[in-house]
N, C-alpha and C positions, 0 to 999 in steps of 0.2 A: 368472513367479513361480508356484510350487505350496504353495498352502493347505489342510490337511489339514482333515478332514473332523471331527475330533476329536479328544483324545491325553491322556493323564493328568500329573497335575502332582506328581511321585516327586522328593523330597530325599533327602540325604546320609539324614535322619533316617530314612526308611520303611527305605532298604535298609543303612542300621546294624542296625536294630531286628529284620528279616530275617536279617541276619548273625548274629547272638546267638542268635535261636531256633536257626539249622543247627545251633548249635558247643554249644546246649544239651542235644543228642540226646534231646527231646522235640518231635518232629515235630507230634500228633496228641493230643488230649483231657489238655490241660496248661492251665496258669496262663493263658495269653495269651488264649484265649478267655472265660474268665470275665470280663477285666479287659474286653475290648472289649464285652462282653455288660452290663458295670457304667456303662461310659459312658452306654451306649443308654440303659439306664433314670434313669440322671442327666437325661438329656435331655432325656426325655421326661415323667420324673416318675411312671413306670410302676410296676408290678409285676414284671414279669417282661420277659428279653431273651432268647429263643434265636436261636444265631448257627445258620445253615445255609451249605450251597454254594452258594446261586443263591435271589433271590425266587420264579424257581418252583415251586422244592422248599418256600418257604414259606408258599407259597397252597396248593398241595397239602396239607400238614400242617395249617393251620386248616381245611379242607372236611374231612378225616378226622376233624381233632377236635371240628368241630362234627356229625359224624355225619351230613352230605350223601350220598344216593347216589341208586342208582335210584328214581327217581318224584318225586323232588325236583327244584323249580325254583329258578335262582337268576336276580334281577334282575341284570343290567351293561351292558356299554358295547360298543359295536360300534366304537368308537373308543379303542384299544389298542395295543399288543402283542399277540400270540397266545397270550402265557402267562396273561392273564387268563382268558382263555376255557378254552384247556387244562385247565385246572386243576378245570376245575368237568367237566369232559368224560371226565377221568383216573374220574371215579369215579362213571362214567354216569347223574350226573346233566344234567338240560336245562339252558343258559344261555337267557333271556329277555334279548333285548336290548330297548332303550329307549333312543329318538333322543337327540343333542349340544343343549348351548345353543351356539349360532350364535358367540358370543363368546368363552368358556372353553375351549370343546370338550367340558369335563367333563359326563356323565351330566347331561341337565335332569331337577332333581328334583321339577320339577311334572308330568311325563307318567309317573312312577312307579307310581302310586297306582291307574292304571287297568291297571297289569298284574299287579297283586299278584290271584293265586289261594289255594282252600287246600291248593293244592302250593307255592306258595311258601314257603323256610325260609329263605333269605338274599338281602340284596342284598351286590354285588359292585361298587363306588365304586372310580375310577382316580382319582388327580392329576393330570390328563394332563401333560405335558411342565413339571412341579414345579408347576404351579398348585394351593391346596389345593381342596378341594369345601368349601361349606357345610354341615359335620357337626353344627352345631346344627340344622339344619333337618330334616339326614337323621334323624340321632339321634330325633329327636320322631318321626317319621315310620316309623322300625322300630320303634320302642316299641310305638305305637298296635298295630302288627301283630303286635308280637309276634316279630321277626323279628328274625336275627343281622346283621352288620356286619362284612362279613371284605375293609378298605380298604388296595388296592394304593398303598401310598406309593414306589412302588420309585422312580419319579423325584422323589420333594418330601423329602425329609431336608431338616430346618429351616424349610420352611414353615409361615405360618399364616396362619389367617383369623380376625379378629376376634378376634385372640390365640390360638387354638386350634390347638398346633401340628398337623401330620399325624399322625393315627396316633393322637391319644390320646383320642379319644370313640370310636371302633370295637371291636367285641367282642374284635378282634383285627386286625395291621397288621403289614405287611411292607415292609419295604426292601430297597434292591438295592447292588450295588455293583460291576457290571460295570466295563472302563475309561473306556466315555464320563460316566460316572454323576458326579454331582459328589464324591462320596468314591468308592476304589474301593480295591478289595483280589484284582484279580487277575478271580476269578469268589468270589460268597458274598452271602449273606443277613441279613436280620436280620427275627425275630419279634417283635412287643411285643403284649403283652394283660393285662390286671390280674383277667383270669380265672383261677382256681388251678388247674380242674381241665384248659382247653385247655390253658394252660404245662406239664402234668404230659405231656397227652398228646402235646403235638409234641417236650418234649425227650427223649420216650421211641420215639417212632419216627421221631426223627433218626438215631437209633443202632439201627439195625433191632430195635426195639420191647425194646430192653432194661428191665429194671426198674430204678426210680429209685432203687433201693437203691445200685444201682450194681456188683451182684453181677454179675463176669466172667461168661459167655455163659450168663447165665441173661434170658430174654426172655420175655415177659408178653403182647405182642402183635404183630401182624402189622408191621412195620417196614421201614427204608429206610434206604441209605447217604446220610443227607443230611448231614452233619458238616461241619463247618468248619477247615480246619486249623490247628495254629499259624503256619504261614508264613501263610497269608493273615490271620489275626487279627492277629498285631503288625504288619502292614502296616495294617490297620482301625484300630488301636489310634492311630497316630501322626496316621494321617490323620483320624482324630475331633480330637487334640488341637486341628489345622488347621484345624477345620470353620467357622469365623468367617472367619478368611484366605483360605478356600478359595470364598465363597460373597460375599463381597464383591469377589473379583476376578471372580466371573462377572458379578454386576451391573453392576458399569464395563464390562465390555465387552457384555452389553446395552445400554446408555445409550449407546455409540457407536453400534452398530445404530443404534437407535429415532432416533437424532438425524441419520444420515447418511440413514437408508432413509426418512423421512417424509414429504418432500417429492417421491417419487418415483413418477409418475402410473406406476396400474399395479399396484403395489404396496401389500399391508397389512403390518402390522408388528403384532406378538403382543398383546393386548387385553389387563391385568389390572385384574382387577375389585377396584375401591374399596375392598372391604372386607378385603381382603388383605393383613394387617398386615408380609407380612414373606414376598417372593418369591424361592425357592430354583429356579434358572434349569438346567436340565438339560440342555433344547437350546435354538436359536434358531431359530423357526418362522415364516416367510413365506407369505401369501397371495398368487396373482398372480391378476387382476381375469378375472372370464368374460372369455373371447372369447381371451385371452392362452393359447397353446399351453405350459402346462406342462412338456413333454418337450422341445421344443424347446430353452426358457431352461434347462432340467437337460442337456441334450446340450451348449449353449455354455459354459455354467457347466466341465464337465467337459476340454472340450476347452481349458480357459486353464488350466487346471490349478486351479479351485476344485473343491474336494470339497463334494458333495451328495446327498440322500438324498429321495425321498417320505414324509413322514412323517403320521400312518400311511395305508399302503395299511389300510380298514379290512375288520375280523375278517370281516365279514357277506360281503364278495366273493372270500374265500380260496378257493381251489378247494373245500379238504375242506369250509369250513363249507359250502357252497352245495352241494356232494352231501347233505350231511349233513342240513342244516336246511329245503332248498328255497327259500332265500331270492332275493331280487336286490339289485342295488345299489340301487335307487328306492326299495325299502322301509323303506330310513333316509336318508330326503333330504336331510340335511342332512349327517351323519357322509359319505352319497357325498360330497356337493358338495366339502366341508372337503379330503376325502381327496382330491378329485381335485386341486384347488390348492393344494395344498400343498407347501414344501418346508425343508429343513433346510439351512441353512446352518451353513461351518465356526464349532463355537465352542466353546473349551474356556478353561481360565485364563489362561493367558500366550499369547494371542494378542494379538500386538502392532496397532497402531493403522493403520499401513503395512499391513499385510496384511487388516484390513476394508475400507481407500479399496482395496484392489487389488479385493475382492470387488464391492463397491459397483459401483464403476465396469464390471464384468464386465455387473453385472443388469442397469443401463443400456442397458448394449449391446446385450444380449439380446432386452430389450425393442424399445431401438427399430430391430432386427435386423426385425420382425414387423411391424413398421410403414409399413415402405418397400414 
C-alpha cells in the first residue's frame, strides 16, 4: 500500500468556480479577490483582509508596515518554518529566538519577557502545526511593552483558544494556503489586521507600492508583486465556503490517530492544551521516545510506502542561520530535542481508515524493528 504524505481535497465546486474565472477574461485584480478577502473578515470579525501570493509575502508586508528594519529586534520561535524567520531577515532586522513549551511547541510565553530589549519592536507568535498560542496572555504582555504582534496563523485558520480565534488579538496575522494547508488555493495568502494604516500599507505594496487610489502605474512607495490571482481566489473562495466540512474531516481523522497510536510504547501522540476551544489540525505530529532512532522509523516508514516528513527541522540549526547567527542546536533545548523526534505522518481529509491501520501497523514495526 502507498500512503501519501498529504494531498488536497478539490470538488467539482472549486474547479467550476476556476472554470468561470478562465472564461470571465479577468485573470488578475477583479471581483473574486474581494469576495474571498470578505469571507476572511467575516471570519474573523476583522477589519481588513488582504489576500496575497503566499503567507510569506504576508509576513514580509506587516514587518514593512510595521516599519521593522535594521537595528530592530524581533521576538520568535525557533520552532517554524523558515518563513518566519525570513521574513524578519528580508529587512535586516535581528530574529531573537526564545525556547518551545515542551507540550504545544508554540513559543513559551513565560521565557519572553527576559529577552525583550529597547531594540525590541515586535514579537513574532507561530500556531505551530494549527495549535492557537495564548493571545490574551501575549496581548497583555506586548501592551506592557509596548510592542506589535505580527501572528503567523498560516497553519491555524479556524482555531481558537478560549474562544479567541487565530489571528484576531495581533496587530496583524497571516494565513497560508499552500496544498497541504487545511484550505488551499494553489500557492496565496491572507492578511487580517483591524489596523487602518498597516491595511493601507500592505494592500499598497502587494501591488508594488501602488496608490490606493488606485491610479494605473502611479505608485507611492517602494513595492512588490505580491498579488493574488483570480484563479487562485475563486478557488479560496469555494474552499472557505467548506471550511466547517473541511476541518471536521481532519479531526476524525485525528481521533483515529490518537485512538490507534495511544497505546503504542514508544510513541507520543500530539498534546492539545485544554483551553483550546476549537482545534484546526494541519498536520499529524508524532513523537518517538529518546533512545528510538528517528531516521531509522522515517527510512521503514518510507520503504512500505508511508509518506513522512521531520517536522520541524528547527530554524536555529539551518545552515544560513547558524553562519548567520553563531548558534547551536543546545541552545534551544528543547525546540532541538522536539525537532529531533519528531515526525509527520500522512494526513489530509479523505484519508481513509484502512490506510491509518496500514500506517499504524508500519510504526509498530518500525519500532519493534529497534528492538530485536
Amino acid at each position: 500500500m502507498k500512503v501519501d504524505l498529504s494531498g488536497p481535497d478539490i470538488t467539482q465546486k472549486e474547479i467550476d468556480a476556476v472554470v468561470e474565472v478562465m472564461e470571465s477574461g479577468t485573470l488578475s485584480i477583479g471581483p473574486k479577490i474581494e469576495e474571498f478577502e470578505e469571507k476572511f473578515k467575516k471570519l474573523l470579525g476583522v477589519k481588513h483582509a488582504i489576500g496575497v501570493n503566499s503567507g510569506t509575502s504576508g509576513l514580509h508586508l506587516l514587518i514593512k508596515a510595521m516599519d521593522i528594519g535594521e537595528g530592530d529586534e524581533v521576538i520568535t520561535t525557533p520552532f517554524s518554518f523558515v518563513s518566519s524567520t525570513n521574513c524578519i531577515l528580508f529587512e535586516r532586522a535581528t530574529p531573537v529566538f526564545v525556547d518551545i513549551d515542551p507540550k504545544t511547541f508554540n513559543i513559551d510565553i513565560d521565557k519572553i519577557e527576559e529577552k525583550i530589549t529597547d531594540k525590541t519592536k515586535a514579537i513574532l507568535p507561530v500556531d505551530v502545526f494549527g495549535q492557537p498560542l495564548n493571545m490574551i496572555k501575549l496581548r497583555k504582555l506586548a501592551d506592557k511593552y509596548g510592542l506589535k504582534i505580527i501572528e503567523d496563523s498560516c497553519e491555524a485558520i479556524g482555531s481558537e483558544y478560549k474562544g479567541v480565534k487565530a489571528g484576531q488579538l495581533a496587530d496583524g496575522a497571516v494565513f497560508a494556503f499552500y496544498p497541504n494547508k487545511q484550505i488551499t488555493t494553489g500557492e496565496g495568502g491572507m492578511i487580517v489586521t483591524n489596523d487602518d494604516h498597516i491595511a493601507e500599507m500592505c494592500r499598497s505594496m502587494r501591488s508594488q507600492g501602488r496608490a490606493i487610489t488606485g491610479f494605473w502605474l502611479h505608485h507611492e512607495r517602494l513595492g512588490y508583486n505580491y498579488r493574488l490571482s483570480e484563479l487562485h481566489s475563486a478557488l479560496g473562495v469555494v474552499q472557505m465556503e467548506r471550511l466547517d466540512e473541511i476541518l471536521d474531516k481532519r479531526s476524525k481523522v485525528a481521533e483515529m490517530y490518537n485512538e490507534k497510536l495511544s497505546n503504542i510504547e514508544g510513541v507520543n501522540i500530539p498534546y492539545i492544551h485544554p483551553d483550546v476551544t476549537r482545534m484546526s489540525w494541519f498536520v499529524y505530529v508524532i513523537q518517538v521516545d529518546k533512545g528510538i532512532d528517528r531516521e531509522k522509523v522515517m527510512d521503514y516508514l518510507k520503504e512500505n510506502g508511508v509518506g513522512c516528513r521531520p517536522y520541524f527541522t528547527p530554524i536555529h540549526i539551518q545552515p544560513y542561520i547558524k553562519e548567520m547567527m553563531g548558534v547551536e542546536g543546545e541552545d534551544y533545548s528543547i525546540t532541538y530535542d522536539i525537532g529531533n523526534r519528531s515526525i509527520a505522518l500522512p494526513f489530509y481529509n479523505n484519508l481513509k481508515e484502512e490506510e491509518i491501520d496500514y500506517v499504524v501497523e508500519k510504526i509498530k514495526e518500525a519500532i519493534a524493528n529497534q528492538n530485536i
